[in-house]
N, C-alpha and C positions, 0 to 999 in steps of 0.2 A: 610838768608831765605827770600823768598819773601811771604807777607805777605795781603791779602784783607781783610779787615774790612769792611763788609757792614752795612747799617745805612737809615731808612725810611725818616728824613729830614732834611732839613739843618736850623733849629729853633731850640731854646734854651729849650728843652726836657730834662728829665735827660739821656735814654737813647742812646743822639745824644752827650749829654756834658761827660758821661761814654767813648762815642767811640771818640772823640778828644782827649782826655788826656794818651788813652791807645795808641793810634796811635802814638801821640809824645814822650810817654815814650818808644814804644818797636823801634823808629826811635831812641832814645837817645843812646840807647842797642846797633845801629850797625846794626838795622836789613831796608829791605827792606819794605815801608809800604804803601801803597796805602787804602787811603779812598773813597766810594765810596756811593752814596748818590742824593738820589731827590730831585731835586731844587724849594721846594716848592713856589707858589706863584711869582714864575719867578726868585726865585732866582738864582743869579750865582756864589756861594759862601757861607758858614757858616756864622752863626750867631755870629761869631771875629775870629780874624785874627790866622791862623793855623801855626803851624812851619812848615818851609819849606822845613826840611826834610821828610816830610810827604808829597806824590803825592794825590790830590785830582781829583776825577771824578765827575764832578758835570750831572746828568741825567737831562734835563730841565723838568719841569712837570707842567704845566700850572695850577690854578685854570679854573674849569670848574660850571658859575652859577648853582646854585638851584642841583648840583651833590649830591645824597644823598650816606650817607656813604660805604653801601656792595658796588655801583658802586665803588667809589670813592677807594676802595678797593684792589677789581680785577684791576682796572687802574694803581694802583698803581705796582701790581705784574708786570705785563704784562709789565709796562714802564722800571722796574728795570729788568729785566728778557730779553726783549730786546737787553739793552747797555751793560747788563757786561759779561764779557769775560772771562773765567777762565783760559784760556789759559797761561803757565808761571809762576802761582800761586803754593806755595809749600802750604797755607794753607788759605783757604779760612773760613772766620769765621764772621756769620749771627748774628747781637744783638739784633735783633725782629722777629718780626712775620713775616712781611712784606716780611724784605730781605731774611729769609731762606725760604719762599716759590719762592723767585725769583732764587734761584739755586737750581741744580740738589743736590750738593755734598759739606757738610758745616757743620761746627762748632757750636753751637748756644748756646748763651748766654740767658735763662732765668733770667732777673730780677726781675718777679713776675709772678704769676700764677693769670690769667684773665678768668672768666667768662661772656663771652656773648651771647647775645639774637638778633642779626643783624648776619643771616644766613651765608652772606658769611664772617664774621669776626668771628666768631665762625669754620667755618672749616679751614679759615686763621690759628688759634690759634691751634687748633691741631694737620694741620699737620705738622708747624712749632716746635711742640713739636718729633712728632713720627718718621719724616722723617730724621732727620740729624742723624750724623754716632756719634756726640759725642756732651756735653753737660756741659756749665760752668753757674754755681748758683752764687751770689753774696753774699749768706748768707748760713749757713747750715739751718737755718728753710725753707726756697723755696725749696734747697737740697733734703729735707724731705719731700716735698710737691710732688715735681716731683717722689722721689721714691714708696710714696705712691699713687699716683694716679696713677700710667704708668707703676713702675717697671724699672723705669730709672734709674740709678748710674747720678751723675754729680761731676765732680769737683768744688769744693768749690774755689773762687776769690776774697776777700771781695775788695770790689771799692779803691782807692785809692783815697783821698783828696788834694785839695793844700790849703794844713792851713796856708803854710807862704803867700799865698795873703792873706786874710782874716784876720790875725793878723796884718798884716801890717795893714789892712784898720783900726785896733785898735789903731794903737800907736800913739806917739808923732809926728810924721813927720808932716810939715804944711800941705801939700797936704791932706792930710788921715783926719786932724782935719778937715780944710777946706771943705771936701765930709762929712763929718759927719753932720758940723754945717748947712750945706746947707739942707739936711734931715730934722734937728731940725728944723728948720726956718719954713720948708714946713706943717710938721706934727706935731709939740710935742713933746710929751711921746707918744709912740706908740708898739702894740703888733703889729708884722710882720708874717706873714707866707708867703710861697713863693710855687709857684703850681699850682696857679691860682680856680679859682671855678669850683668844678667839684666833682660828688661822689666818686670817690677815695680817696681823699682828705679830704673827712669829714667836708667842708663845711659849710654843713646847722649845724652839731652839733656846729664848731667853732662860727656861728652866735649867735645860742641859749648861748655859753657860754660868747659871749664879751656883750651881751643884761644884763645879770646876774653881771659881772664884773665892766659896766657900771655904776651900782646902788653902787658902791664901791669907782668907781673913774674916775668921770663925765668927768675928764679934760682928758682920754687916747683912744686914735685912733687905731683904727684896718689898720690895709695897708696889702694889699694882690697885689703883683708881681707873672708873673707869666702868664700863661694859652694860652700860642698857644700851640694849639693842634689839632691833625687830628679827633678829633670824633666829634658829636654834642652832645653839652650838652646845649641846646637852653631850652630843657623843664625843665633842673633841673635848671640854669639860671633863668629861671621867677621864680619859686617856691622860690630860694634863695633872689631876688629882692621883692616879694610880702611879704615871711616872714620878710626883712628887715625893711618893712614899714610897718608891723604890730607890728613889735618890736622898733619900734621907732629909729631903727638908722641908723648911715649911714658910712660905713665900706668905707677908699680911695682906690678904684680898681686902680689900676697903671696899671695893662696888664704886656706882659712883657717890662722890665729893661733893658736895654743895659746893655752889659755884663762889660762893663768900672764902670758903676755905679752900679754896685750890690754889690761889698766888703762894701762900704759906706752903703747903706742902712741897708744892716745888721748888721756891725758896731754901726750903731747909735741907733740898736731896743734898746727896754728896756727889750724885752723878746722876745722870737721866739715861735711859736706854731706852732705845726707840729701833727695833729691829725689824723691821715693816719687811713681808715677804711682795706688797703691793700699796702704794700710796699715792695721791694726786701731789702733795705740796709737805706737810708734817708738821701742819699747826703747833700740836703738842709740844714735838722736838724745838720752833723755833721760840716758843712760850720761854723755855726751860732755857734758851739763850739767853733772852731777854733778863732773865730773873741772875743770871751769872753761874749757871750751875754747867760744869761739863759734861758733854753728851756723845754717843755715840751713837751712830744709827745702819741701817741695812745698808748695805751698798749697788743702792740701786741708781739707774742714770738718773731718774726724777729726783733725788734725794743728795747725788751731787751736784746737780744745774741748782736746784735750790740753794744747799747747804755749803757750795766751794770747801774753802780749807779751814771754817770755822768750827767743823766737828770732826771726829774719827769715825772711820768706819769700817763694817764687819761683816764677812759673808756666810760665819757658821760658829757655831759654839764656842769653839776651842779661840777665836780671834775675837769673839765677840766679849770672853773671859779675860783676854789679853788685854783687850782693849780699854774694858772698863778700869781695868788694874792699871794701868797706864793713865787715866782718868780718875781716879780716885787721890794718884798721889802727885798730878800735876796740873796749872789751872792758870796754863800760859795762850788759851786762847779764849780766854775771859771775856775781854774787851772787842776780842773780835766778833765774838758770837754778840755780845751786845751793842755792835755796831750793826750786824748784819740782821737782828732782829726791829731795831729800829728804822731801817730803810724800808720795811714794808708797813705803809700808813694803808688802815682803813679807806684816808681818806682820798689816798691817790686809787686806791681798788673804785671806791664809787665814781670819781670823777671819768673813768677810763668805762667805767660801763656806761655812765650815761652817753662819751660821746661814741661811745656804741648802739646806743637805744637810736638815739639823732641820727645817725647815719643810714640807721634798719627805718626809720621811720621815712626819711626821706628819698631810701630806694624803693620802698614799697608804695608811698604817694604816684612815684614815677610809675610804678608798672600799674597801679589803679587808674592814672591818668590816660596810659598808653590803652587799655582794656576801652574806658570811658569812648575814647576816639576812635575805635576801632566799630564799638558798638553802636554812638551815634545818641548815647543818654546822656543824663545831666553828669556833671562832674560830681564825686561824690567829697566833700570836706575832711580831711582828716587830722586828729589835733595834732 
């Protein structure tokens, strides 16, 4: 089966690191896969190195100064909409906004349900929801969301994990010690989240609750990895930098990680906090399982249908404080989280979309056929 996966950039997003790992798992399956993707920022290439049975198309896309978002937008569609080709394609399948508004006829993967206020990224949004022929959730509570808003059915996909990097980056190997201790060196004891600043992320609550945490235990570091991203989040940025300095502290922004150095980092947290005010699935948080580090996250239904009783969780500052502190000095669901990180395989995610794709292909053969008959022309072939 030949197979397009489209994807808005070639930066370390969750859902550009969703469409790599699906891409090389359903190329592991045998199947034909082509990635196809904006080269943000002049890139010519993803953000680490792809399997190479996976065909990439890299769209060039220039930064453009002082571009504000809606532009930035439409440029976007317009540029991906352009280069790709469906020509050949047994199944073309959109994992954002972006890319299913850049084709006629697609797939699309909701990983969360986004409310915006930037016009043309708000009609981006919906008619990336209403226009495709068929629809993959990565959680049943999103599932849910789409049904109840739109009247959508979606298939359910939970994300697949690679928990064996991540535990590696845990064990005894020198290499793995050596990226840990290099971490320690740099930062301490340190809470980590990964996501970068931005209000989805919940942020300004994470601030308010390591300012609180603080007064508990003066000697521990916040580090935040993380944050390319195609929105501006310039005005909530200052607000998070001004509360810092009104809270007295000073949280290590890293930006993003090289994707080499990211098992390490998270390896070496003492705790993970993942406070999502809106999330599909929590990649990040279930990474930070895998690797044995305890976590805390929002408490939201998508985030306990994912997570069960393998993390704690927190709906505002003062518990989110509690909670981590509660986590920092006990590490008695260790093996659960890395039990529960390891049940989600890449390779069962690919296998569950292809016999997705198979099933899409052969109710649409049906209704091409029923059309054929109706009309009195030749049968047309479909792969």
């Amino acid at each position: 089966m030949r197979i397009a996966l489209l994807t808005y950039s070639s930066k370390p997003r969750g859902g550009v690191v969703h469409t790599l790992a699906l891409a090389e798992a359903l190329a592991a399956l045998g199947q034909d896969v082509t990635v196809w993707t904006l080269g943000r920022g002049g890139d010519a290439g993803f953000f680490r190195a792809v399997d190479p049975r996976v065909c990439q198309r890299i769209v060039p896309f220039p930064d453009v100064e002082g571009e504000a978002v809606g532009p930035r937008i439409l440029r976007s569609i317009e540029a991906l909409r352009d280069a790709f080709d469906p020509t050949g394609y047994d199944i073309v399948h959109a994992q954002d906004c972006i890319s299913a508004n850049a084709v006629e006829d697609c797939i699309r993967t909701v990983h969360h349900i986004d409310h915006f206020t930037t016009p043309e990224l708000a009609a981006c949004h919906e008619r990336a929801i209403v226009r495709p022929r068929a629809h993959v959730c990565v959680s049943a509570a999103v599932a849910a969301e789409l049904r109840e808003g739109w009247g959508i059915e979606a298939a359910v996909i939970p994300n697949g994990v690679d928990a064996a990097r991540f535990a590696l980056a845990a064990g005894d190997a020198p290499a793995a010690a050596a990226a840990r201790r290099g971490w320690k060196d740099r930062l301490g004891r340190y809470v980590l989240t990964v996501g970068g600043i931005e209000p989805r992320k919940g942020s300004l609550e994470l601030l308010e609750a390591y300012a609180l945490l603080r007064k508990r235990r003066p000697d521990l570091a916040l580090a935040i990895a993380g944050g390319e991203t195609l929105f501006d989040y310039r005005d909530y940025r200052h607000r998070w930098d001004e509360r810092a300095r009104e809270l007295e502290v000073e949280p290590v922004v890293l930006g993003p990680v090289p994707d080499d150095d990211l098992p390490g980092l998270v390896a070496a947290a003492d705790a993970f906090a993942f406070p999502s005010i809106k999330e599909g699935f929590g990649l990040a948080a279930m990474e930070a399982l895998a690797a044995g580090v305890p976590t805390v996250v929002g408490d939201l239904p998508v985030l306990r249908e994912v997570f069960g009783a393998a993390v704690d969780y927190a709906d505002d500052p003062h518990a989110l404080a509690d909670r981590l502190d509660d986590a920092l000095s006990g590490r008695d669901r260790i093996e659960a989280g890395r039990a529960l990180s390891a049940a989600y395989t890449w390779e069962a995610a690919a296998q569950s979309h292809l016999d997705l794709y198979r099933g899409l292909c052969l109710a649409w053969l049906d209704v091409i056929e029923d059309r054929t008959r109706r009309s009195g022309t030749a049968r047309r072939v479909v792969p």
